[in-house]
C-alpha positions as CSV (number, residue, x, y, z in Angstrom):
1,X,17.2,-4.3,15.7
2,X,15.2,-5.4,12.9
3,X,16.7,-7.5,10.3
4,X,16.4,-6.2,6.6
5,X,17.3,-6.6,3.1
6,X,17.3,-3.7,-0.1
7,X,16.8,-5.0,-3.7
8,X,18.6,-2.1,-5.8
9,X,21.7,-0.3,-5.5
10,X,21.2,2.6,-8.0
11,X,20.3,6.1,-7.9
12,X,17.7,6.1,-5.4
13,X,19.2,2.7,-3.9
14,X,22.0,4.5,-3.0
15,X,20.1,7.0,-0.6
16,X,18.5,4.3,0.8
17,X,21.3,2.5,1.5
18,X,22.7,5.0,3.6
19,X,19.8,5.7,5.8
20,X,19.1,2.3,6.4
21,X,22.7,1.5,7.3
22,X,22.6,4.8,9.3
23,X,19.5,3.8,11.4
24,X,20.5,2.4,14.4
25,X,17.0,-0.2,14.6
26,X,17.7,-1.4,11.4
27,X,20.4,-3.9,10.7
28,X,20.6,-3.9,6.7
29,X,21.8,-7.5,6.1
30,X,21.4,-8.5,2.6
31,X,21.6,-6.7,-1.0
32,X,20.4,-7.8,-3.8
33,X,21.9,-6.3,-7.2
34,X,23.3,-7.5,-10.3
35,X,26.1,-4.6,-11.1
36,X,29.5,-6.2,-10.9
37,X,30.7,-4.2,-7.6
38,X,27.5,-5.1,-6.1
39,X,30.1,-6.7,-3.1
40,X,32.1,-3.6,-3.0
41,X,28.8,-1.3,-2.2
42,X,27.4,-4.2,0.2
43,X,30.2,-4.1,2.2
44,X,30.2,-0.4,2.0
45,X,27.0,-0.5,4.3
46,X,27.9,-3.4,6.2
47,X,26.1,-6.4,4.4
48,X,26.4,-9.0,1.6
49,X,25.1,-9.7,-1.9
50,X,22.2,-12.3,-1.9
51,X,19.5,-13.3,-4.3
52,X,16.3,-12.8,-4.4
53,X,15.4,-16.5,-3.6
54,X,18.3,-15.9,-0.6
55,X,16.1,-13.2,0.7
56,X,12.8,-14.5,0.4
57,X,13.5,-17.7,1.9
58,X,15.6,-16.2,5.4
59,X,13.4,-16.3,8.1
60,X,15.6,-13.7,9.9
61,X,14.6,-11.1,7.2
62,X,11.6,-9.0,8.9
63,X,11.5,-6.4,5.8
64,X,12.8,-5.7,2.0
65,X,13.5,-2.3,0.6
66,X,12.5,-2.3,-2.9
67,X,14.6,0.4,-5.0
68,X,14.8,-1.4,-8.1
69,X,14.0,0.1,-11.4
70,X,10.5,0.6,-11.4
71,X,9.2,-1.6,-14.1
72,X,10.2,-4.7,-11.9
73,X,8.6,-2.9,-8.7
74,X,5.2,-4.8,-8.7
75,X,6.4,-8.2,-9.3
76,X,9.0,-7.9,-6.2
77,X,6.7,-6.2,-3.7
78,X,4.2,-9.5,-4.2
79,X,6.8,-11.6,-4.1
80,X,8.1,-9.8,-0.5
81,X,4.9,-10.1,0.4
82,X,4.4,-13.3,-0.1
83,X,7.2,-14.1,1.8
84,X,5.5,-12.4,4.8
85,X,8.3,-9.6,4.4
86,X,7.2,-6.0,5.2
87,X,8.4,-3.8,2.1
88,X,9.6,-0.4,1.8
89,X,9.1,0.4,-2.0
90,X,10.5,3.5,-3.7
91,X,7.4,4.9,-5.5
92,X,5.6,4.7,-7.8
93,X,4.4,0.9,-7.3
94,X,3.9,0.5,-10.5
95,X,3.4,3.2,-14.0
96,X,0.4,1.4,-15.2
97,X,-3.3,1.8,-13.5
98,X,-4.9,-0.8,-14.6
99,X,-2.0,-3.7,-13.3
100,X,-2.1,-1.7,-10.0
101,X,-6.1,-2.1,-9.8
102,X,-6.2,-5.3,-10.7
103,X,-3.6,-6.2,-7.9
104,X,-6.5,-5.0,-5.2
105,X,-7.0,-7.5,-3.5
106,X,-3.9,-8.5,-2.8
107,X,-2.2,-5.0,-2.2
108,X,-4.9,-2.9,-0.2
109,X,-5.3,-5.3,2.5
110,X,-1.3,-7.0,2.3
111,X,0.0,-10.1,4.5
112,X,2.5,-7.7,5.6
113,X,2.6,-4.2,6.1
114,X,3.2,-1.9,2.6
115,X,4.9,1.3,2.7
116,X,5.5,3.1,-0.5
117,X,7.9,5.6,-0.1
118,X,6.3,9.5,-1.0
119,X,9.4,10.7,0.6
120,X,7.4,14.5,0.9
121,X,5.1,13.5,3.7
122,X,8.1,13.4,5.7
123,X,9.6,16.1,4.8
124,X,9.6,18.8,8.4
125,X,8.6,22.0,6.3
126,X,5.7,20.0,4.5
127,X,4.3,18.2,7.2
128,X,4.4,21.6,9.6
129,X,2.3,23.4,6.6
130,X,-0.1,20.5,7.0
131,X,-0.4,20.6,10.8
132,X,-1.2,24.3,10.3
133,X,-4.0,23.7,8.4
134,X,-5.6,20.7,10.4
135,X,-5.5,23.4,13.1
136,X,-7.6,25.7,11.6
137,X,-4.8,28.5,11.8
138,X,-5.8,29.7,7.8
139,X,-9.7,29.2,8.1
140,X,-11.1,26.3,5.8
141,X,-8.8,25.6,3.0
142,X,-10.1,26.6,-0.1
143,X,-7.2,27.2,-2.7
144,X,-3.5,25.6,-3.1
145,X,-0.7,25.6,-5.3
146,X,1.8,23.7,-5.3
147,X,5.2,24.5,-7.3
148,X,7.5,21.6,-8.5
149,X,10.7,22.8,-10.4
150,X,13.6,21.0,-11.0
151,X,17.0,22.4,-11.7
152,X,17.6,21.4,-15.3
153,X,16.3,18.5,-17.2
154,X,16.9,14.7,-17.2
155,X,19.1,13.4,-19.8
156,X,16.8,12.9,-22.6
157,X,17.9,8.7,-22.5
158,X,16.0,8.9,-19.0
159,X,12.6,9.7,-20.9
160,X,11.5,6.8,-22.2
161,X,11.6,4.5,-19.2
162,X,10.6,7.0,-16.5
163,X,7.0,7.1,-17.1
164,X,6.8,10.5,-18.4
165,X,6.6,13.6,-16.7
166,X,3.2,13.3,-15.1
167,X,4.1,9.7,-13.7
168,X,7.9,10.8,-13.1
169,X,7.4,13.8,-11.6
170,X,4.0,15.8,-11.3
171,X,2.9,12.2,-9.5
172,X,4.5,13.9,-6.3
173,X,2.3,16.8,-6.2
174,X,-0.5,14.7,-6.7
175,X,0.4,12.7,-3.8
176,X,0.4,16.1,-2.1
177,X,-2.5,17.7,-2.9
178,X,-4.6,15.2,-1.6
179,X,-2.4,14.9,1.4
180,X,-3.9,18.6,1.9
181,X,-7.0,19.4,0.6
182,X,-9.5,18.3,2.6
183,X,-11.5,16.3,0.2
184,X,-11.2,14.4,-3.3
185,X,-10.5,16.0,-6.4
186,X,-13.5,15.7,-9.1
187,X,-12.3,16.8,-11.9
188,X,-8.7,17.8,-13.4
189,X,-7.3,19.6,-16.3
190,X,-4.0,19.7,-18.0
191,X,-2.2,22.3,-20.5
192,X,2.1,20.9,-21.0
193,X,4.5,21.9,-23.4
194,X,8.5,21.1,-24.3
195,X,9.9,24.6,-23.6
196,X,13.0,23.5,-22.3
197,X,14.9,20.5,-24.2
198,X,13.9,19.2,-27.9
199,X,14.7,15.9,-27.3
200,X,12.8,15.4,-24.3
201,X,10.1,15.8,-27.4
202,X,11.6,13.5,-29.8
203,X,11.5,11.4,-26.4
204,X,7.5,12.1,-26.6
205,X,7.2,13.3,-23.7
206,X,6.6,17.2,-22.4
207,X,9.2,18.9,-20.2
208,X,6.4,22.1,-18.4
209,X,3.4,21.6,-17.7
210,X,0.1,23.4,-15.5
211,X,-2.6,21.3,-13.9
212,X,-5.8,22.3,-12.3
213,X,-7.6,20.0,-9.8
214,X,-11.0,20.8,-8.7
215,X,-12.6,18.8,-5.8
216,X,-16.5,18.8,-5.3
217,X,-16.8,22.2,-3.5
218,X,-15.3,23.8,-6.1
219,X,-12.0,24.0,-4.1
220,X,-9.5,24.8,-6.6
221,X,-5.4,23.3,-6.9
222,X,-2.6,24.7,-9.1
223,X,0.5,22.6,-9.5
224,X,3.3,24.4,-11.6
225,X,6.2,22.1,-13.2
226,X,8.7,22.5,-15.2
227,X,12.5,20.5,-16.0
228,X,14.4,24.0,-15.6
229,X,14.0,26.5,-12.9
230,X,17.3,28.5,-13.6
231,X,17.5,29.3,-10.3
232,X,17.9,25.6,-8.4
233,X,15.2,23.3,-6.7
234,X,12.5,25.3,-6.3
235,X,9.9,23.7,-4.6
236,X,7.3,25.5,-2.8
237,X,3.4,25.3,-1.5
238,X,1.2,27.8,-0.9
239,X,-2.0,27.5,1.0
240,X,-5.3,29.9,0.9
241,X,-7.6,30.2,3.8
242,X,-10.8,31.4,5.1
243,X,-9.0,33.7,7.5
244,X,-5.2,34.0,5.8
245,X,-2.4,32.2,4.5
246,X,0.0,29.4,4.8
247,X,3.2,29.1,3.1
248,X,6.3,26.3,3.2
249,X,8.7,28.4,0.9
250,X,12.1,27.6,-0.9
251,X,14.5,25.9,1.0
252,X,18.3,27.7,0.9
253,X,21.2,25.6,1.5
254,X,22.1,27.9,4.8
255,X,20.2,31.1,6.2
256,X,23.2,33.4,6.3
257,X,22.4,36.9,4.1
258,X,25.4,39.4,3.4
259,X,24.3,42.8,3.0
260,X,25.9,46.0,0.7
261,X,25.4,48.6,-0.9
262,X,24.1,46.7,-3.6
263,X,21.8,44.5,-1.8
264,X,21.5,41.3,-0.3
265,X,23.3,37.8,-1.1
266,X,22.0,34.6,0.3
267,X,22.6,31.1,0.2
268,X,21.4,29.2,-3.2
269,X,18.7,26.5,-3.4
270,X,19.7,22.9,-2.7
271,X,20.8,21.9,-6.1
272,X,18.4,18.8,-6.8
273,X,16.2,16.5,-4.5
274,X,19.2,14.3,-2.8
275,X,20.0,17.5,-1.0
276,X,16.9,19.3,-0.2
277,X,14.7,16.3,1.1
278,X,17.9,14.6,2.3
279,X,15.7,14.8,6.2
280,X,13.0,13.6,4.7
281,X,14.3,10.0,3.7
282,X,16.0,9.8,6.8
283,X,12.4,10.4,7.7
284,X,10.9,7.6,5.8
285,X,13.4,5.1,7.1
286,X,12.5,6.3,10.6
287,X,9.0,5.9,10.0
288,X,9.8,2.2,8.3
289,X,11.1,1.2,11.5
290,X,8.5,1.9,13.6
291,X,6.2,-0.3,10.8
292,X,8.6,-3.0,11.5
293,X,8.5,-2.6,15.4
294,X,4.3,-2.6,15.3
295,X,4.5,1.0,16.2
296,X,3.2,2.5,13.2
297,X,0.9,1.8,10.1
298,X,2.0,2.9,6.6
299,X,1.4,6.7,6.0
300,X,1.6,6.0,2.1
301,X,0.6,2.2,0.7
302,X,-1.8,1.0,-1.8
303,X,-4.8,3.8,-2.0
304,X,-1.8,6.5,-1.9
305,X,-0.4,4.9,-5.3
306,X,-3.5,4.3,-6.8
307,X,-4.6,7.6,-6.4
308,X,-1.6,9.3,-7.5
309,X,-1.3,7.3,-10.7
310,X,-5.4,8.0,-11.6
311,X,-4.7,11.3,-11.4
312,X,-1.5,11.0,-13.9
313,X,-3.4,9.3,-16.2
314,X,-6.1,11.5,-16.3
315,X,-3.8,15.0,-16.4
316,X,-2.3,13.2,-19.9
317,X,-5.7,12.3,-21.0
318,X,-6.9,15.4,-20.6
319,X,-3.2,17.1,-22.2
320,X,-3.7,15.1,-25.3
321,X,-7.6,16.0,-25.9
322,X,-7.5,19.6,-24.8
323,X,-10.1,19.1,-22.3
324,X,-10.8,18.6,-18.3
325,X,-11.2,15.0,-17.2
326,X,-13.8,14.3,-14.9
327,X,-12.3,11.9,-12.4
Protein backbone atom coordinates (compact mmCIF):
# COMPACT_ATOMS: atom_id res chain seq x y z
CA UNK A 1 0.00 0.00 0.00
CA UNK A 2 1.15 3.35 -0.74
CA UNK A 3 1.36 5.86 2.04
CA UNK A 4 -0.62 9.25 1.46
CA UNK A 5 -1.81 12.39 2.80
CA UNK A 6 -5.06 14.95 1.60
CA UNK A 7 -4.80 18.71 2.34
CA UNK A 8 -8.66 19.69 2.41
CA UNK A 9 -11.63 18.33 3.89
CA UNK A 10 -14.45 20.30 2.09
CA UNK A 11 -16.73 19.88 -0.62
CA UNK A 12 -14.69 18.13 -3.12
CA UNK A 13 -12.29 16.88 -0.09
CA UNK A 14 -14.91 15.04 1.09
CA UNK A 15 -15.20 12.79 -2.19
CA UNK A 16 -11.82 12.40 -2.12
CA UNK A 17 -11.65 11.25 1.08
CA UNK A 18 -13.79 8.45 0.59
CA UNK A 19 -12.24 7.01 -2.40
CA UNK A 20 -8.97 7.24 -1.13
CA UNK A 21 -9.90 5.58 2.17
CA UNK A 22 -11.99 3.11 -0.04
CA UNK A 23 -8.90 2.09 -2.23
CA UNK A 24 -7.41 -0.79 -0.96
CA UNK A 25 -3.49 0.45 -2.40
CA UNK A 26 -3.81 3.50 -0.73
CA UNK A 27 -3.43 3.89 2.98
CA UNK A 28 -4.72 7.65 3.61
CA UNK A 29 -2.60 8.50 6.70
CA UNK A 30 -2.59 12.06 7.34
CA UNK A 31 -5.14 15.16 6.90
CA UNK A 32 -4.45 18.30 6.90
CA UNK A 33 -7.43 20.97 7.58
CA UNK A 34 -8.02 23.75 9.80
CA UNK A 35 -12.11 23.24 10.55
CA UNK A 36 -12.52 22.43 14.15
CA UNK A 37 -13.80 18.67 13.63
CA UNK A 38 -10.95 18.24 11.36
CA UNK A 39 -10.13 15.01 14.05
CA UNK A 40 -13.64 13.83 13.88
CA UNK A 41 -13.60 13.46 9.82
CA UNK A 42 -9.83 12.08 10.01
CA UNK A 43 -10.81 9.50 12.07
CA UNK A 44 -13.80 9.04 9.99
CA UNK A 45 -11.39 7.68 7.19
CA UNK A 46 -9.00 6.15 9.32
CA UNK A 47 -6.14 8.81 9.71
CA UNK A 48 -5.04 11.83 11.80
CA UNK A 49 -4.86 15.67 11.57
CA UNK A 50 -1.21 16.88 10.64
CA UNK A 51 0.30 19.98 9.36
CA UNK A 52 1.58 20.87 6.45
CA UNK A 53 5.23 20.97 7.73
CA UNK A 54 4.03 17.29 9.37
CA UNK A 55 3.43 16.14 5.92
CA UNK A 56 6.09 17.46 4.03
CA UNK A 57 8.74 16.45 6.19
CA UNK A 58 7.44 12.29 6.67
CA UNK A 59 9.47 10.36 4.61
CA UNK A 60 6.73 7.57 4.71
CA UNK A 61 4.36 9.92 2.74
CA UNK A 62 4.77 8.71 -1.06
CA UNK A 63 1.83 11.29 -2.30
CA UNK A 64 -0.51 14.44 -1.18
CA UNK A 65 -3.98 14.96 -2.43
CA UNK A 66 -4.46 18.54 -2.81
CA UNK A 67 -8.36 19.54 -2.37
CA UNK A 68 -7.94 22.77 -0.86
CA UNK A 69 -9.68 25.85 -2.00
CA UNK A 70 -8.23 26.64 -5.07
CA UNK A 71 -6.59 29.88 -4.62
CA UNK A 72 -3.94 28.13 -2.26
CA UNK A 73 -3.68 25.16 -5.00
CA UNK A 74 -0.39 26.34 -6.64
CA UNK A 75 1.55 27.22 -3.71
CA UNK A 76 0.87 23.57 -2.05
CA UNK A 77 1.42 21.45 -5.20
CA UNK A 78 5.21 23.22 -5.32
CA UNK A 79 5.61 22.80 -2.01
CA UNK A 80 4.53 18.73 -2.43
CA UNK A 81 6.65 18.73 -4.96
CA UNK A 82 9.35 19.90 -3.53
CA UNK A 83 9.12 17.52 -0.93
CA UNK A 84 9.52 14.85 -3.63
CA UNK A 85 5.69 14.01 -2.91
CA UNK A 86 3.59 12.87 -6.01
CA UNK A 87 0.28 15.12 -5.83
CA UNK A 88 -3.18 14.46 -6.77
CA UNK A 89 -4.63 18.13 -7.15
CA UNK A 90 -8.35 18.77 -7.64
CA UNK A 91 -8.39 21.07 -10.74
CA UNK A 92 -7.91 23.76 -11.81
CA UNK A 93 -4.13 24.22 -10.70
CA UNK A 94 -4.47 27.55 -10.55
CA UNK A 95 -7.38 30.46 -12.03
CA UNK A 96 -4.73 32.71 -13.33
CA UNK A 97 -2.64 31.96 -16.81
CA UNK A 98 -0.01 33.87 -16.44
CA UNK A 99 1.14 32.44 -12.61
CA UNK A 100 0.57 28.92 -14.18
CA UNK A 101 3.02 29.92 -17.24
CA UNK A 102 5.34 31.31 -15.39
CA UNK A 103 5.52 28.17 -13.10
CA UNK A 104 6.87 26.09 -16.50
CA UNK A 105 9.67 25.11 -15.61
CA UNK A 106 9.01 23.82 -12.68
CA UNK A 107 5.51 22.18 -13.31
CA UNK A 108 5.79 20.61 -16.94
CA UNK A 109 8.75 18.54 -16.15
CA UNK A 110 8.02 17.99 -11.99
CA UNK A 111 10.39 16.14 -9.44
CA UNK A 112 7.49 14.02 -8.86
CA UNK A 113 4.76 12.92 -10.86
CA UNK A 114 1.58 15.66 -11.22
CA UNK A 115 -1.81 14.58 -11.64
CA UNK A 116 -4.51 17.16 -11.88
CA UNK A 117 -7.63 15.70 -11.42
CA UNK A 118 -10.23 16.31 -14.76
CA UNK A 119 -12.37 13.75 -13.13
CA UNK A 120 -14.24 13.30 -16.92
CA UNK A 121 -11.40 11.46 -18.55
CA UNK A 122 -12.34 8.75 -16.32
CA UNK A 123 -15.59 8.77 -16.55
CA UNK A 124 -16.68 4.93 -18.50
CA UNK A 125 -19.35 6.60 -20.90
CA UNK A 126 -16.73 9.36 -21.93
CA UNK A 127 -13.80 7.50 -22.27
CA UNK A 128 -15.86 4.60 -24.47
CA UNK A 129 -17.04 7.64 -26.84
CA UNK A 130 -13.36 8.46 -27.21
CA UNK A 131 -12.25 4.87 -27.97
CA UNK A 132 -14.93 4.87 -30.60
CA UNK A 133 -13.49 7.53 -32.36
CA UNK A 134 -9.72 6.54 -32.20
CA UNK A 135 -11.15 3.46 -33.93
CA UNK A 136 -12.31 5.05 -36.74
CA UNK A 137 -15.95 3.72 -36.11
CA UNK A 138 -17.63 7.52 -37.17
CA UNK A 139 -15.06 8.35 -40.10
CA UNK A 140 -12.69 11.35 -39.31
CA UNK A 141 -14.15 13.54 -36.66
CA UNK A 142 -15.15 16.68 -38.01
CA UNK A 143 -17.85 18.29 -35.68
CA UNK A 144 -18.60 18.02 -31.69
CA UNK A 145 -20.74 19.35 -29.14
CA UNK A 146 -20.51 19.05 -25.97
CA UNK A 147 -23.49 19.96 -23.50
CA UNK A 148 -22.73 21.00 -19.85
CA UNK A 149 -25.87 21.77 -17.64
CA UNK A 150 -26.19 21.93 -14.20
CA UNK A 151 -29.20 21.45 -12.18
CA UNK A 152 -29.78 24.85 -10.70
CA UNK A 153 -27.31 27.58 -9.88
CA UNK A 154 -24.56 28.01 -7.25
CA UNK A 155 -25.46 30.19 -4.43
CA UNK A 156 -24.62 33.55 -5.63
CA UNK A 157 -21.76 33.91 -2.39
CA UNK A 158 -19.93 30.99 -4.49
CA UNK A 159 -19.40 33.55 -7.44
CA UNK A 160 -16.85 35.58 -6.50
CA UNK A 161 -14.21 33.05 -5.48
CA UNK A 162 -14.93 30.36 -8.02
CA UNK A 163 -13.30 31.84 -10.97
CA UNK A 164 -16.28 32.48 -12.87
CA UNK A 165 -18.15 30.38 -15.02
CA UNK A 166 -15.73 29.82 -17.90
CA UNK A 167 -12.86 28.94 -15.22
CA UNK A 168 -15.61 27.17 -12.82
CA UNK A 169 -17.26 25.34 -15.09
CA UNK A 170 -17.07 25.61 -19.01
CA UNK A 171 -13.12 24.75 -18.08
CA UNK A 172 -14.34 21.03 -18.17
CA UNK A 173 -15.50 20.96 -21.62
CA UNK A 174 -12.49 22.59 -22.56
CA UNK A 175 -10.54 19.89 -21.10
CA UNK A 176 -12.77 17.74 -23.17
CA UNK A 177 -12.77 18.90 -26.36
CA UNK A 178 -9.26 18.68 -26.82
CA UNK A 179 -9.34 15.34 -25.23
CA UNK A 180 -11.34 14.58 -28.61
CA UNK A 181 -10.80 16.46 -31.42
CA UNK A 182 -8.02 15.44 -33.01
CA UNK A 183 -6.08 18.55 -33.32
CA UNK A 184 -5.67 22.12 -31.52
CA UNK A 185 -8.22 24.60 -31.50
CA UNK A 186 -7.23 28.03 -33.49
CA UNK A 187 -9.59 30.18 -32.79
CA UNK A 188 -12.66 30.48 -30.31
CA UNK A 189 -15.67 32.61 -29.80
CA UNK A 190 -17.99 33.33 -27.02
CA UNK A 191 -21.75 34.80 -26.72
CA UNK A 192 -22.90 34.36 -22.37
CA UNK A 193 -25.72 35.88 -20.72
CA UNK A 194 -27.42 35.85 -16.94
CA UNK A 195 -30.72 34.19 -17.85
CA UNK A 196 -31.10 32.37 -14.78
CA UNK A 197 -30.19 34.24 -11.34
CA UNK A 198 -29.71 38.20 -11.03
CA UNK A 199 -27.30 38.05 -8.48
CA UNK A 200 -25.00 35.72 -10.13
CA UNK A 201 -24.83 39.29 -12.21
CA UNK A 202 -24.52 41.54 -9.39
CA UNK A 203 -21.73 38.75 -8.69
CA UNK A 204 -20.30 39.89 -12.26
CA UNK A 205 -20.25 36.92 -13.52
CA UNK A 206 -22.69 35.18 -16.44
CA UNK A 207 -24.74 32.14 -15.56
CA UNK A 208 -25.44 30.58 -19.85
CA UNK A 209 -23.23 30.78 -22.12
CA UNK A 210 -22.35 29.23 -26.05
CA UNK A 211 -18.79 28.81 -27.27
CA UNK A 212 -17.40 27.95 -30.61
CA UNK A 213 -13.99 26.42 -31.01
CA UNK A 214 -12.54 26.04 -34.41
CA UNK A 215 -9.28 24.11 -34.91
CA UNK A 216 -7.07 24.65 -38.18
CA UNK A 217 -9.10 22.38 -40.54
CA UNK A 218 -11.94 24.17 -39.96
CA UNK A 219 -13.30 21.44 -37.55
CA UNK A 220 -15.91 23.02 -35.71
CA UNK A 221 -16.85 22.51 -31.49
CA UNK A 222 -20.12 23.62 -29.74
CA UNK A 223 -20.15 23.59 -25.92
CA UNK A 224 -23.66 24.59 -24.45
CA UNK A 225 -23.82 25.69 -20.61
CA UNK A 226 -25.96 26.86 -18.56
CA UNK A 227 -26.64 27.01 -14.26
CA UNK A 228 -30.31 25.58 -14.72
CA UNK A 229 -31.31 22.68 -16.76
CA UNK A 230 -34.84 22.14 -15.15
CA UNK A 231 -34.70 18.81 -15.84
CA UNK A 232 -31.31 17.48 -13.61
CA UNK A 233 -27.53 16.96 -14.70
CA UNK A 234 -27.69 16.94 -18.13
CA UNK A 235 -24.53 16.28 -19.51
CA UNK A 236 -24.09 14.97 -22.81
CA UNK A 237 -21.54 14.76 -26.02
CA UNK A 238 -22.27 14.33 -29.36
CA UNK A 239 -19.77 13.41 -31.95
CA UNK A 240 -19.98 13.93 -36.08
CA UNK A 241 -18.17 11.75 -38.44
CA UNK A 242 -17.17 11.11 -41.92
CA UNK A 243 -19.25 7.92 -41.98
CA UNK A 244 -21.96 8.51 -38.88
CA UNK A 245 -22.32 9.35 -35.40
CA UNK A 246 -21.25 8.94 -31.93
CA UNK A 247 -23.13 9.81 -28.91
CA UNK A 248 -22.49 9.41 -24.82
CA UNK A 249 -26.07 10.53 -23.77
CA UNK A 250 -27.69 11.57 -20.36
CA UNK A 251 -27.05 9.37 -17.68
CA UNK A 252 -30.54 8.22 -15.54
CA UNK A 253 -30.15 7.27 -12.09
CA UNK A 254 -31.56 3.49 -13.11
CA UNK A 255 -32.72 2.13 -16.61
CA UNK A 256 -36.09 0.82 -15.53
CA UNK A 257 -39.07 2.50 -17.85
CA UNK A 258 -42.87 2.01 -16.75
CA UNK A 259 -45.12 2.02 -19.52
CA UNK A 260 -49.20 3.21 -19.77
CA UNK A 261 -51.50 4.45 -21.48
CA UNK A 262 -50.11 7.67 -21.11
CA UNK A 263 -46.67 6.94 -21.99
CA UNK A 264 -43.44 6.19 -20.58
CA UNK A 265 -41.79 7.03 -16.98
CA UNK A 266 -38.19 6.61 -16.39
CA UNK A 267 -35.71 7.21 -13.99
CA UNK A 268 -34.57 11.07 -13.43
CA UNK A 269 -31.05 12.41 -14.05
CA UNK A 270 -28.47 12.14 -11.33
CA UNK A 271 -29.23 15.23 -9.44
CA UNK A 272 -25.64 17.00 -9.51
CA UNK A 273 -22.02 15.82 -10.30
CA UNK A 274 -21.28 13.87 -6.84
CA UNK A 275 -23.80 11.37 -8.16
CA UNK A 276 -23.31 11.05 -11.80
CA UNK A 277 -19.42 10.97 -12.04
CA UNK A 278 -19.40 9.25 -8.68
CA UNK A 279 -17.28 6.13 -11.01
CA UNK A 280 -15.30 8.45 -12.33
CA UNK A 281 -13.41 9.66 -9.16
CA UNK A 282 -13.25 6.29 -8.00
CA UNK A 283 -11.56 6.31 -11.31
CA UNK A 284 -9.17 8.98 -10.74
CA UNK A 285 -8.05 7.52 -7.45
CA UNK A 286 -7.53 4.21 -9.29
CA UNK A 287 -5.48 5.78 -11.82
CA UNK A 288 -3.45 7.83 -8.86
CA UNK A 289 -2.43 4.65 -7.56
CA UNK A 290 -1.03 3.15 -10.38
CA UNK A 291 1.11 6.76 -10.64
CA UNK A 292 2.28 6.05 -7.28
CA UNK A 293 3.09 2.27 -8.08
CA UNK A 294 5.28 3.44 -11.45
CA UNK A 295 2.57 1.88 -13.39
CA UNK A 296 1.15 4.80 -14.99
CA UNK A 297 2.02 8.48 -16.08
CA UNK A 298 -0.45 11.38 -15.40
CA UNK A 299 -3.37 11.44 -18.02
CA UNK A 300 -3.99 15.14 -16.99
CA UNK A 301 -0.84 17.39 -15.45
CA UNK A 302 0.62 20.60 -16.44
CA UNK A 303 -0.14 21.09 -20.43
CA UNK A 304 -3.81 19.76 -19.60
CA UNK A 305 -4.24 22.96 -17.08
CA UNK A 306 -2.56 25.27 -19.12
CA UNK A 307 -4.59 24.54 -21.99
CA UNK A 308 -7.83 24.58 -20.38
CA UNK A 309 -7.24 27.82 -18.59
CA UNK A 310 -5.96 29.61 -22.21
CA UNK A 311 -8.94 28.65 -23.59
CA UNK A 312 -11.12 30.27 -20.48
CA UNK A 313 -9.40 33.27 -20.84
CA UNK A 314 -9.79 33.65 -24.23
CA UNK A 315 -13.80 32.60 -24.30
CA UNK A 316 -14.18 35.85 -21.71
CA UNK A 317 -11.95 37.94 -23.84
CA UNK A 318 -13.75 37.23 -26.57
CA UNK A 319 -17.47 37.61 -24.36
CA UNK A 320 -16.48 40.99 -23.29
CA UNK A 321 -15.36 42.37 -26.91
CA UNK A 322 -18.00 40.71 -29.02
CA UNK A 323 -15.48 39.06 -31.13
CA UNK A 324 -13.62 35.51 -31.86
CA UNK A 325 -10.19 35.27 -30.26
CA UNK A 326 -7.57 33.82 -32.26
CA UNK A 327 -5.72 31.55 -29.98
Amino acid sequence: MHRIAQIGAGRMGSVHLGNAAANPRLDLALLVDPRPDAGEIAASVGARVADLDGVLGDASIEGVIVASSTDTHLTLVRACLAAGKAVFCEKPLDLDLAALTAAEAELSQPKAPLFVAFNRHFDPHFRALRAKLKSGEVGDLETLQIVNHDPAAPPAHFIPTSGGLFKDFTIHDFDMAGWLMPDPFVEIFAWASCLVDPAIAEAGDVDTARTLLRDARGRICVISNTRRSGCGYDQRIEAFGSAGMAVAGDVAQDAVQVWREAGAVSAPLYPGFMTRYAEAYRGEMDHFADILAGEAEPETAYAASVASLALAEAAARSVATGAPVRL
